[in-house]
SELUMGU-729867 format. One record per residue: residue in three letters; x, y, z of N, C-alpha, C in turn; residue number from 1. Coordinates in steps of 0.02 Angstrom, whole numbers. Atoms other than C-alpha are relative to their C-alpha. Example, Ala and Ser with C-alpha at 12.3 -4.5 7.8 and 13.67 -1.06 7.14 Angstrom:
BEGIN
  aa   n.xx   n.yy   n.zz  ca.xx  ca.yy  ca.zz   c.xx   c.yy   c.zz   i
 ALA     45    -59      0    615   -225    390     45     60      0   1
 SER    -42    -59     -3    684    -53    357    -39     55     37   2
# end
This chain:
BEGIN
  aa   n.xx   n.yy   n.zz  ca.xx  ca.yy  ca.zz   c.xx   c.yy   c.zz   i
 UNK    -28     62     25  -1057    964   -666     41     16    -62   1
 UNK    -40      2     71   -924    966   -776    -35    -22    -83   2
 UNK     30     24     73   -960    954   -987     10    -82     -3   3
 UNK    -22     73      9   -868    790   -974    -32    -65     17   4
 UNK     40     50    -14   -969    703   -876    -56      3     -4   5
 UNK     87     18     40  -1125    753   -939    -17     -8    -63   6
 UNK      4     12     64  -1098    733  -1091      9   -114     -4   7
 UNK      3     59    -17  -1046    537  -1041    -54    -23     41   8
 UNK     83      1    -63  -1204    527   -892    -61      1    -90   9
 UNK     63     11     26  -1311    559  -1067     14    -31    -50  10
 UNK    -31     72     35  -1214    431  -1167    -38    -37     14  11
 UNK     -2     55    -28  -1237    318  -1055    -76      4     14  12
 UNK     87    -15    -14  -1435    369  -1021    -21    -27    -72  13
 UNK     55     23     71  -1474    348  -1213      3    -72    -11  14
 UNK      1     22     19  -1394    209  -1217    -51    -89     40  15
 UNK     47      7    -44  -1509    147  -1064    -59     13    -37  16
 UNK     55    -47     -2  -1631    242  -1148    -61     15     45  17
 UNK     24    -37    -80  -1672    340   -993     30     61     -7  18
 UNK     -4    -70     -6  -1683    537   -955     72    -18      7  19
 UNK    -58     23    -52  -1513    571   -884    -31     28     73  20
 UNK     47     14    -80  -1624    621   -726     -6    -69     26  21
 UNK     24     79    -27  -1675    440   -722     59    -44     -6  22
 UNK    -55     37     21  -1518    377   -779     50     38     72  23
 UNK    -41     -4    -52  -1427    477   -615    -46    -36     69  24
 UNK     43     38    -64  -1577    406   -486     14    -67    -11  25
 UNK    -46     65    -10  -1506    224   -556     59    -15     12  26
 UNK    -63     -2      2  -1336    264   -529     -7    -14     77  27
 UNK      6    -38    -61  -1383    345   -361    -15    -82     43  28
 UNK     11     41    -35  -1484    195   -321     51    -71     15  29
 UNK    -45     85     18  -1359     34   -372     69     27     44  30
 UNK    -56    -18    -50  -1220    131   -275     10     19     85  31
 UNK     -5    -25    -69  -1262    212   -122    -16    -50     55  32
 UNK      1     59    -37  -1315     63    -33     55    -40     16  33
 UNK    -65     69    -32  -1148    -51    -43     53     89     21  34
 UNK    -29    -39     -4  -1072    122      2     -6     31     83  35
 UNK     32    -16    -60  -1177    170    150     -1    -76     67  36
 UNK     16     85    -48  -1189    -24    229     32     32     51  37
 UNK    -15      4    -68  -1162     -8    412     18    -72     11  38
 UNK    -28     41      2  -1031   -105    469     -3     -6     77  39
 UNK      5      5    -78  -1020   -174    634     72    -30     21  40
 UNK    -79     12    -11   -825   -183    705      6    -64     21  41
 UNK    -11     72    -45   -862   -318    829    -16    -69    -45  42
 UNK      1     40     55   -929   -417    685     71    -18    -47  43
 UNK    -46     23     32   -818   -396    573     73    -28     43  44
 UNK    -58     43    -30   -661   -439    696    -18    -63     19  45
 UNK      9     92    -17   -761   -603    759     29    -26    -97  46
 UNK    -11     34     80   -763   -651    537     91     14      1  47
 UNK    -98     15     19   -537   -638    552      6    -63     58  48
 UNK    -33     52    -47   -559   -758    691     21    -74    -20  49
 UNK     -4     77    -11   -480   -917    689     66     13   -101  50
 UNK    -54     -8     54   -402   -852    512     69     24    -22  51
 UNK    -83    -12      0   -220   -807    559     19    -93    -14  52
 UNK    -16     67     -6   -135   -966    496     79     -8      7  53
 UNK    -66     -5    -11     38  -1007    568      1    -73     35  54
 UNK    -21     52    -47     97  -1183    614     45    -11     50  55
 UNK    -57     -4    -61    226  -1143    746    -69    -15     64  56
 UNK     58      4    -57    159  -1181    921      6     73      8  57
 UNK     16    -77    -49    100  -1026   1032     40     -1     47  58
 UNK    -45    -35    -37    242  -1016   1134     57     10    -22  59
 UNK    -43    -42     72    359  -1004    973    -19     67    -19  60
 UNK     27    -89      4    258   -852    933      0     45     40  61
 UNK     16    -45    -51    238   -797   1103     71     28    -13  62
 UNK    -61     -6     26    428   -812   1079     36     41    -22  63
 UNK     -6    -51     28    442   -719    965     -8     80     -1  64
 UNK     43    -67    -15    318   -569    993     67     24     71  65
 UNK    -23    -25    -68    408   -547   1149    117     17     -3  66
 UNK   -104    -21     -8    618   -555   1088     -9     39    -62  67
 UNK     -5    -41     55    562   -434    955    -13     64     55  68
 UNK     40    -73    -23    497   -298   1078    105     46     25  69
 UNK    -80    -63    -12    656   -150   1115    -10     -2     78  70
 UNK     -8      0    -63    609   -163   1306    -46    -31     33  71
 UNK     41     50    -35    553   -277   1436    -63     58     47  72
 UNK     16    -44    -46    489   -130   1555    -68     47    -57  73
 UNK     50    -39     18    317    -42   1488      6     70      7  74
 UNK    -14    -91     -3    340    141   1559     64     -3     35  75
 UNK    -62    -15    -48    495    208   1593     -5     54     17  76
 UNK      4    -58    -38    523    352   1684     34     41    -38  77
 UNK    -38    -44     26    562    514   1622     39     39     60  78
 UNK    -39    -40    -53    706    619   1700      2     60    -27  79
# end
């Protein structure tokens, strides 16, 4: 460990007054949890649902999506 940060880790311990042993097992503990959370994809994409907000109808957008694309044809053939 660098001087720098142990010299700040036992700052910050006295001023806890805690080892800096005990002062890195509270660090350890208050962090690694929102760090580690298991996320679940399908979750989180249901929580964006419904939150795109655009007042055009859906076949203005479709509209759109579709006279923006560079080609009507999906695969083209290579020669």
């Amino acid at each position: 460990m660098d001087d720098q940060l142990y010299e700040a880790l036992g700052r910050l311990a006295a001023r806890e007054q805690r080892s800096i042993s005990q002062q890195v097992i509270v660090i350890l503990k208050e962090h690694l949890p929102r760090s580690m959370r298991h996320t679940n994809a399908t979750e989180d994409f249901l929580a964006l649902f419904a939150t795109w907000k655009d007042d055009r109808p859906a076949e203005e957008i479709v509209r759109e999506i579709r006279g923006s694309r560079k080609s009507g044809r999906r695969f083209e053939e290579v020669q």
